[in-house]
C-alpha positions as CSV (number, residue, x, y, z in Angstrom):
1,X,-7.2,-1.4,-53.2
2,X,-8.1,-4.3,-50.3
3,X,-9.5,-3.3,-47.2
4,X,-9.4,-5.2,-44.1
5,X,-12.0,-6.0,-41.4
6,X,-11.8,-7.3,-38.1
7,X,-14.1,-10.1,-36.6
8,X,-14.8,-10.1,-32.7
9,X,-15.1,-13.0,-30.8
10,X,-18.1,-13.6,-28.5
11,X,-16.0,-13.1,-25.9
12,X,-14.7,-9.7,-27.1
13,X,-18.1,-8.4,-26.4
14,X,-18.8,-10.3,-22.9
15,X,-18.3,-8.1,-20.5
16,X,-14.7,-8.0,-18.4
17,X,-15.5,-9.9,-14.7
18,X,-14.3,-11.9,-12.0
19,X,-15.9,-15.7,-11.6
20,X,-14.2,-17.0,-8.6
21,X,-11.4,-17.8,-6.2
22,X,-8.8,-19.6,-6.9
23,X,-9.1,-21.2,-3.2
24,X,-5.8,-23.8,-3.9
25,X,-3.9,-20.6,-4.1
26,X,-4.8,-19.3,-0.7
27,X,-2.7,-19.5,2.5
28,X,-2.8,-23.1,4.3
29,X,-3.2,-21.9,7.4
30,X,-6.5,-19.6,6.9
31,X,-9.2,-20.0,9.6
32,X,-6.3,-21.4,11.9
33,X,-4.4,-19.7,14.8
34,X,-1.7,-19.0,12.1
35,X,-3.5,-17.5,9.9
36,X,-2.0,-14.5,8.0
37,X,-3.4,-11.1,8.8
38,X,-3.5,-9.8,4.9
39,X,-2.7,-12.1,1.8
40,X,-3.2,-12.5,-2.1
41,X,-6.0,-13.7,-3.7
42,X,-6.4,-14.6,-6.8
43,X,-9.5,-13.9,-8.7
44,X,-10.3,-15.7,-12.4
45,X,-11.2,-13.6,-14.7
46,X,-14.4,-14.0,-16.7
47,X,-12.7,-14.3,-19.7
48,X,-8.9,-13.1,-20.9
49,X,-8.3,-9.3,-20.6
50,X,-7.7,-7.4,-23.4
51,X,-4.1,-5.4,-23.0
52,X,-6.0,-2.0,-22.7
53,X,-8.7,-3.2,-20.1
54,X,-4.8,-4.5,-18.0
55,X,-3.4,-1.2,-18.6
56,X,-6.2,0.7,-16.9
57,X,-7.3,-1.9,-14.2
58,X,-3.7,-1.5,-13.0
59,X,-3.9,2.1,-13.2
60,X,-3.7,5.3,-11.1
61,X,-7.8,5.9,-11.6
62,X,-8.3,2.3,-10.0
63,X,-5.9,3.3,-7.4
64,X,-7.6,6.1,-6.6
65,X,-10.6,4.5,-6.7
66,X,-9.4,1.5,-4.5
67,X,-8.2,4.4,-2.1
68,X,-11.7,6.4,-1.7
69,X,-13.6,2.8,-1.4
70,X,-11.5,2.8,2.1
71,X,-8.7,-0.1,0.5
72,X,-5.5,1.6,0.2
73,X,-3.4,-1.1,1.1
74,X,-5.2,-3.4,-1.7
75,X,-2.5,-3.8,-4.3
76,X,-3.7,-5.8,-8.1
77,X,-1.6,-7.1,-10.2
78,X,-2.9,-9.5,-13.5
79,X,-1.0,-12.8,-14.2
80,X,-2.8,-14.6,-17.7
81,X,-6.3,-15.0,-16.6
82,X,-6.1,-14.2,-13.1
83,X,-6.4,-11.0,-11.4
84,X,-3.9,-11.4,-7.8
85,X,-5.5,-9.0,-5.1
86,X,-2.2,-8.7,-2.5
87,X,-3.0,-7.2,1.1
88,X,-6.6,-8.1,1.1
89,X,-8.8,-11.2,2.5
90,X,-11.8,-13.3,1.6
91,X,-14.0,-10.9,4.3
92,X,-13.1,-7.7,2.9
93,X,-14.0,-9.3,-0.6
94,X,-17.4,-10.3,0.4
95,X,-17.7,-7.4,2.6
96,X,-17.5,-4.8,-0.3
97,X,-14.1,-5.2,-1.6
98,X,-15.4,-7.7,-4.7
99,X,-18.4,-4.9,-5.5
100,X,-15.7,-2.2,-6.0
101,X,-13.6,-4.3,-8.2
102,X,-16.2,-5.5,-10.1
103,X,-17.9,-2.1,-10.7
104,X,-14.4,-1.1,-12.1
105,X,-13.8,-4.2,-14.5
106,X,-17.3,-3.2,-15.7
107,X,-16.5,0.7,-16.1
108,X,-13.3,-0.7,-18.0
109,X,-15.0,-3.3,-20.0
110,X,-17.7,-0.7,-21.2
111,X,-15.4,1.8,-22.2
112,X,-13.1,-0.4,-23.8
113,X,-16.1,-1.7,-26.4
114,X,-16.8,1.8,-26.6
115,X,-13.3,2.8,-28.1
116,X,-13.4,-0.8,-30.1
117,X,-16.9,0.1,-31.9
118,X,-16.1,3.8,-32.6
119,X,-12.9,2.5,-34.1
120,X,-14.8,-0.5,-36.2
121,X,-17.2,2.5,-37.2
122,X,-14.5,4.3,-38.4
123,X,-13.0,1.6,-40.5
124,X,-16.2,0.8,-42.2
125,X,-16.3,4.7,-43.3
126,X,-12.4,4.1,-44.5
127,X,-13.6,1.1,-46.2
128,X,-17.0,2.6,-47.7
129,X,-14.9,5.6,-49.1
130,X,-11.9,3.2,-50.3
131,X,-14.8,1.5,-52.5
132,X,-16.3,4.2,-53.8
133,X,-12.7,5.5,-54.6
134,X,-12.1,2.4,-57.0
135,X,-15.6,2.4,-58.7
136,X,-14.9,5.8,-59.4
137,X,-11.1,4.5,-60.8
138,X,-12.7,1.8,-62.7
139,X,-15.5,3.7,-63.9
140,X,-13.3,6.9,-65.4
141,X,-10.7,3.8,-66.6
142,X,-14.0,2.2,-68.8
143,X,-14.3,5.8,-70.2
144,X,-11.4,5.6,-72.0
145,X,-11.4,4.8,-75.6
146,X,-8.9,4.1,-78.1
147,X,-11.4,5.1,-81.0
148,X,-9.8,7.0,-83.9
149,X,-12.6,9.9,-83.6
150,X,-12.1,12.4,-81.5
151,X,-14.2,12.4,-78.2
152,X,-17.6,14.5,-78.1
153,X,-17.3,18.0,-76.5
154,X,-20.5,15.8,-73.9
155,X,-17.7,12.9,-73.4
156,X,-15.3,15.8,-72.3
157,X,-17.6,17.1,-69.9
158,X,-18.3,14.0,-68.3
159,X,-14.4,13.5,-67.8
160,X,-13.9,17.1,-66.4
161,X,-16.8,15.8,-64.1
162,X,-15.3,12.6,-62.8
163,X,-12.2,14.6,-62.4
164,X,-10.2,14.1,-65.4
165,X,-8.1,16.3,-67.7
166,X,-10.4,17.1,-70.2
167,X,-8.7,17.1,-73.7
């Protein structure tokens, strides 16, 4: 008869972002004659993605979101604590590119807590009906009595009502 409960972290609650650019992980040869035409860059993340928030950032629903926002070649993959954004660059991310993502890791990040409180809600209920359950066990055990009189016909009736057998 234990139940369980589940703290969350402050950071469970913050919501799912992108700080900045991991500039050491860029191309050497940006703003140079040799600089590629499309490359990856990785993004940190505001704090470590939760495995569902992963699952549907990587998603068809962001892909089809990335597509309609005019980036289909934009390709996202997440590696620890960084999101990698392949066929992109640092224009197209300040030009409207890091808006769209961010608007999604938001979307995600919201309904993520969502689905996280309505489960904590429905483990409370669980719980709350798990210890009135055991009262009621403890209460109906106190009510037995090892008397040699009989029980009153008003002792029976309370029984039958706390869902005894009766006699």
């Amino acid at each position: 008869m234990s139940t369980q409960s589940t703290t969350k972290s402050p950071s469970d609650s913050a919501t799912l972002g992108l700080g900045s650019v991991l500039a050491g992980s860029l191309p050497s040869a940006l703003m140079t004659a040799d600089a590629p035409a499309r490359y990856t860059v990785e993004a940190v993340f505001t704090r470590r993605p939760q495995r569902e928030e992963i699952v549907e950032l990587l998603g068809d629903e962001t892909r089809e979101i990335l597509i309609r926002s005019g980036y289909p070649a934009v390709e996202l993959t997440v590696s620890d604590r960084r999101l990698e954004i392949a066929n992109t660059t640092l224009e197209e991310l300040r030009d409207g590119l890091g808006t769209v993502l961010a608007d999604r890791l938001a979307a995600i990040s919201d309904r993520a807590h969502e689905r996280r409180d309505a489960a904590a809600l429905r483990d409370e209920k669980t719980a709350e009906s798990e210890r009135e359950r055991a009262a009621a066990v403890v209460a109906l055990a106190a009510s037995v009595s090892f008397a040699t009189e009989p029980p009153s016909e008003e002792r029976i009736g309370q029984w039958a009502d706390d869902g005894g057998h009766g006699r």
